[in-house]
C-alpha positions as CSV (number, residue, x, y, z in Angstrom):
1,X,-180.0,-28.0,-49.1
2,X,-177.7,-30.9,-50.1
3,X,-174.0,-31.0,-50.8
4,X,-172.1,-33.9,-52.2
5,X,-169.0,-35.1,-49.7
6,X,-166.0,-36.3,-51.5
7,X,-162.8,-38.0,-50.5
8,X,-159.3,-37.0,-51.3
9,X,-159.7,-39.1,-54.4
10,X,-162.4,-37.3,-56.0
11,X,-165.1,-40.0,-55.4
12,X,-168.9,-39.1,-53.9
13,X,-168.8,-40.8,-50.6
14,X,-172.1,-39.6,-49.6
15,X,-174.1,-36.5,-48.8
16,X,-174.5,-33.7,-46.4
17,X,-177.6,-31.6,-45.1
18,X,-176.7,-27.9,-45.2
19,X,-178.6,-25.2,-42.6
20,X,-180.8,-23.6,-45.0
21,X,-180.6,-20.3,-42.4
22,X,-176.6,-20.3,-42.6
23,X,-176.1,-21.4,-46.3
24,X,-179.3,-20.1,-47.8
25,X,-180.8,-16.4,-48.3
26,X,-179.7,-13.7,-48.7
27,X,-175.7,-12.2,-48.7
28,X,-175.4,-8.9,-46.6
29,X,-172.5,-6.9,-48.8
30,X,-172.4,-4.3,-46.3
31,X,-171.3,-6.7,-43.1
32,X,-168.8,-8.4,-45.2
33,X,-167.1,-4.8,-46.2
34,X,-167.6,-4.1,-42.2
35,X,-165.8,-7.5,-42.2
36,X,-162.8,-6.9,-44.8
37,X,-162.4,-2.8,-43.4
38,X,-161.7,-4.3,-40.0
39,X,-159.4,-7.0,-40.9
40,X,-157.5,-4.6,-43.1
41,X,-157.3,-1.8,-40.2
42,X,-156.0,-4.6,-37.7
43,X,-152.9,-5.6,-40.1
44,X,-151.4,-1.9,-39.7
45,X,-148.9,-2.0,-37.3
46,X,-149.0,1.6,-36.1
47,X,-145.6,1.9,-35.0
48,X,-143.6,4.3,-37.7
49,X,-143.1,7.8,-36.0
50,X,-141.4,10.8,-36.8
51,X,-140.1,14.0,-34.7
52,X,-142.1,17.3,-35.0
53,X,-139.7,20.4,-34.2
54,X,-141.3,19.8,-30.2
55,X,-139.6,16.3,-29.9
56,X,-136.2,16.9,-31.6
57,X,-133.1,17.6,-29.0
58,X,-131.7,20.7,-29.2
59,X,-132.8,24.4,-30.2
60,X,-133.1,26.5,-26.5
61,X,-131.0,29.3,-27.8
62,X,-131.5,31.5,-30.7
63,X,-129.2,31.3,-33.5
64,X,-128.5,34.8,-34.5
65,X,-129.8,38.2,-33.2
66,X,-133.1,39.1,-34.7
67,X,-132.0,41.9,-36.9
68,X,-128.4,43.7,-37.8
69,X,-127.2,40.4,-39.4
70,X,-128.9,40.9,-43.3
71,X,-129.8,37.3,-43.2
72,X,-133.2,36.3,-42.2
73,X,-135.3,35.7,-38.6
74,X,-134.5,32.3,-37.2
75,X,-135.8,31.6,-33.9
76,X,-134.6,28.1,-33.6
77,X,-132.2,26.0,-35.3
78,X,-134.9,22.5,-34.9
79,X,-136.8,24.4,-37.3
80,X,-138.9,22.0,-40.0
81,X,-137.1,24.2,-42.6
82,X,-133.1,23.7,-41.1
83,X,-131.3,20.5,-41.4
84,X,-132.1,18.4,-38.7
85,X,-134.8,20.0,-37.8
86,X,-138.4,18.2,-37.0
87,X,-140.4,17.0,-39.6
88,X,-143.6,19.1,-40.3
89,X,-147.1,16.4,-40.6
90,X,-145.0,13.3,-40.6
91,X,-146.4,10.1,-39.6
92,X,-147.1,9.2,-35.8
93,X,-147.8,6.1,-33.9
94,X,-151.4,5.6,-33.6
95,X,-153.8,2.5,-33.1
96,X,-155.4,1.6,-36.0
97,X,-158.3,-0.8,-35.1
98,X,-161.9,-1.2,-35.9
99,X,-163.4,-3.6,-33.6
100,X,-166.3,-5.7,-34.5
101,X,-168.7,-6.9,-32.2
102,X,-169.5,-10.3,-31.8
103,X,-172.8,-10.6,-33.6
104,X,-171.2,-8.8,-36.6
105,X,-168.6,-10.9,-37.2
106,X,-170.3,-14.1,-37.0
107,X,-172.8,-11.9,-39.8
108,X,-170.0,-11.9,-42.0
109,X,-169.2,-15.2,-41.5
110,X,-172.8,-16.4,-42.8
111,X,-172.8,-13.7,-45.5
112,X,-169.4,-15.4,-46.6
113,X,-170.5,-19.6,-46.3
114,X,-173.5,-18.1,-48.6
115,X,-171.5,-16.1,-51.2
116,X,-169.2,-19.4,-51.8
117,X,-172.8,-21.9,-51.6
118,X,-174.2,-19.8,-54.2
119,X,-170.9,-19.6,-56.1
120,X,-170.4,-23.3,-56.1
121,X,-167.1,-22.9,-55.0
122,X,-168.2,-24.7,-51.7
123,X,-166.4,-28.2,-51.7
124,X,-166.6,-30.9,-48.6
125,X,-163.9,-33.6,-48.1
126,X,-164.8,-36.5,-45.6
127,X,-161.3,-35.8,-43.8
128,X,-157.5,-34.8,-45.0
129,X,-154.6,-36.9,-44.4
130,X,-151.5,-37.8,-45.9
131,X,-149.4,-40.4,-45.3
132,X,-146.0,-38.7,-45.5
133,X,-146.3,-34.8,-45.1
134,X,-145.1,-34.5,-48.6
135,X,-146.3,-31.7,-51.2
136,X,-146.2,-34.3,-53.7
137,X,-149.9,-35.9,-52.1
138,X,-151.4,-32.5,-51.5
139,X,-150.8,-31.7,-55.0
140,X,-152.6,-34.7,-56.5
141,X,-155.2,-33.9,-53.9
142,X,-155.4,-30.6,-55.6
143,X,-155.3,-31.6,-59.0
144,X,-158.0,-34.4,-58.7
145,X,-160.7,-31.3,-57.8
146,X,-158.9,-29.4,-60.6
147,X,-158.1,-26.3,-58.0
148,X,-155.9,-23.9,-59.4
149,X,-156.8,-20.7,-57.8
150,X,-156.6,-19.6,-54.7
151,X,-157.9,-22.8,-52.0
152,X,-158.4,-22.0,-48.3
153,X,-158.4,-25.6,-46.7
154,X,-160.0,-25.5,-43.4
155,X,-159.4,-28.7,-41.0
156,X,-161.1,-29.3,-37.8
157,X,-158.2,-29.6,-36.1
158,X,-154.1,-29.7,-36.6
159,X,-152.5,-32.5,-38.4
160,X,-148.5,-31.7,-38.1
161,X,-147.8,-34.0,-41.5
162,X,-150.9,-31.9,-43.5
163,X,-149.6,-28.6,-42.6
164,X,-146.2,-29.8,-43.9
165,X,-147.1,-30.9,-47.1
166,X,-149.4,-27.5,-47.6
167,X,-146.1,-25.0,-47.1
168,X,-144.6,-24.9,-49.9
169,X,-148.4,-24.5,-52.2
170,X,-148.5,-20.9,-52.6
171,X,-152.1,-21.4,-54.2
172,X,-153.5,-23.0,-50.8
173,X,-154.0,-21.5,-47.3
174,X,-154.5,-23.6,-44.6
175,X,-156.6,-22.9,-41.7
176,X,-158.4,-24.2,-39.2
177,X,-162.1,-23.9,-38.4
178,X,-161.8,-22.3,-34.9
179,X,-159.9,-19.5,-36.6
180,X,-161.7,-18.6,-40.2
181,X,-163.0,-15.4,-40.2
182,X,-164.9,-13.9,-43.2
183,X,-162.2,-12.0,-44.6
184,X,-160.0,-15.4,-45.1
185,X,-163.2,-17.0,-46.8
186,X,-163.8,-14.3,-49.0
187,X,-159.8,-13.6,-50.1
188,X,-159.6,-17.3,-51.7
189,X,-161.5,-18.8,-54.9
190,X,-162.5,-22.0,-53.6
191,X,-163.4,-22.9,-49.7
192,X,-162.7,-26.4,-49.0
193,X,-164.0,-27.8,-45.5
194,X,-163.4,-30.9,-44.1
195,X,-167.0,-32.5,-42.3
196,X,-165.5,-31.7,-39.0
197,X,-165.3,-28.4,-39.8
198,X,-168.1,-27.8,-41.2
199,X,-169.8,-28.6,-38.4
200,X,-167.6,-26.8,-35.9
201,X,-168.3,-23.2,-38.4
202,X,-172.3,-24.4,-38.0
203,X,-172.0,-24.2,-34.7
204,X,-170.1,-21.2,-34.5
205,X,-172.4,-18.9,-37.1
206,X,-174.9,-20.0,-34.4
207,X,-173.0,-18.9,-31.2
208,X,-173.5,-22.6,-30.1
């Protein structure tokens, strides 16, 4: 499989040889919602908590004698149905992970590099640079491949004056290919690598 590589101008440079057994056959739905349910799971915090009537201070002796009084049995005043009292099923601070293993992940990464292939929505750049770090470049960048949806850029490694021009784009993610998961590849519109990182996400599909 063949794939036309670009530069930031929109011109055919040359082309690129895909891995039929990465980019081809068939996308496996159920590893990328394995994928999406533990990158969704991960994002909760976990850490909002509320006092059950065990955990809030107070409430050792009883408030009034248990009958003679005409108002009704109270046993203690931390009761869920008193002011102040605990709060009955409220929230508490659990874990909230669903860990992946290895072999799925990079599953879902393969099932995600096919969905965009067979999409189209696949684009290669020979590399990214710009000369100043302004938005201004990576705007005409974007408007020359006519992207206008949600772009994840992926870059082989860190450029300091690319990720400056990219932060103020709220259409465009940028990443980098050590990082991508399959979750971030199937969240955008359009995956845009760079060659380096294409083959660095090869490589990494095939635990290389």
């Amino acid at each position: 499989m063949e794939l036309k590589v670009y530069n930031m101008q929109g011109k055919e440079i040359e082309k690129v040889t895909l891995d039929d057994d990465i980019f081809g056959g068939e996308v496996r739905q159920s590893v990328l919602r394995e994928a999406i349910l533990a990158y969704e799971a991960a994002q909760h915090q976990g850490t909002v908590s509320t006092k059950n009537r065990a955990k809030v201070r107070g409430g050792g002796r009883k408030p009034w004698a248990q009958k003679g009084t005409g108002r009704a049995r109270a046993g203690t005043n931390r009761s869920p149905l008193w002011v102040g009292g605990g709060i009955i099923f409220g929230p508490q601070a659990r874990k909230c992970r669903y860990p992946l293993p290895q072999k799925v992940k990079r599953l879902a990464l393969q099932s995600s590099l096919r969905k965009k292939t067979k999409e189209g929505n696949l684009l290669v750049i020979d590399k990214i640079s710009v000369a100043k770090g302004k938005t201004k470049e990576m705007v005409e960048f974007l408007q020359k491949f006519n992207l206008k949806e949600k772009t994840l850029l992926v870059l082989n490694k860190w450029d300091k004056k690319v990720v400056r021009s990219c932060s103020n784009l709220k259409e465009l993610t940028l990443s980098c290919s050590s990082n991508i998961c399959g979750y971030d590849i199937l969240s955008h519109h359009t995956l845009c690598l760079t060659k380096g990182a294409l083959d660095t996400v090869t490589k990494r599909v095939k635990n290389e």
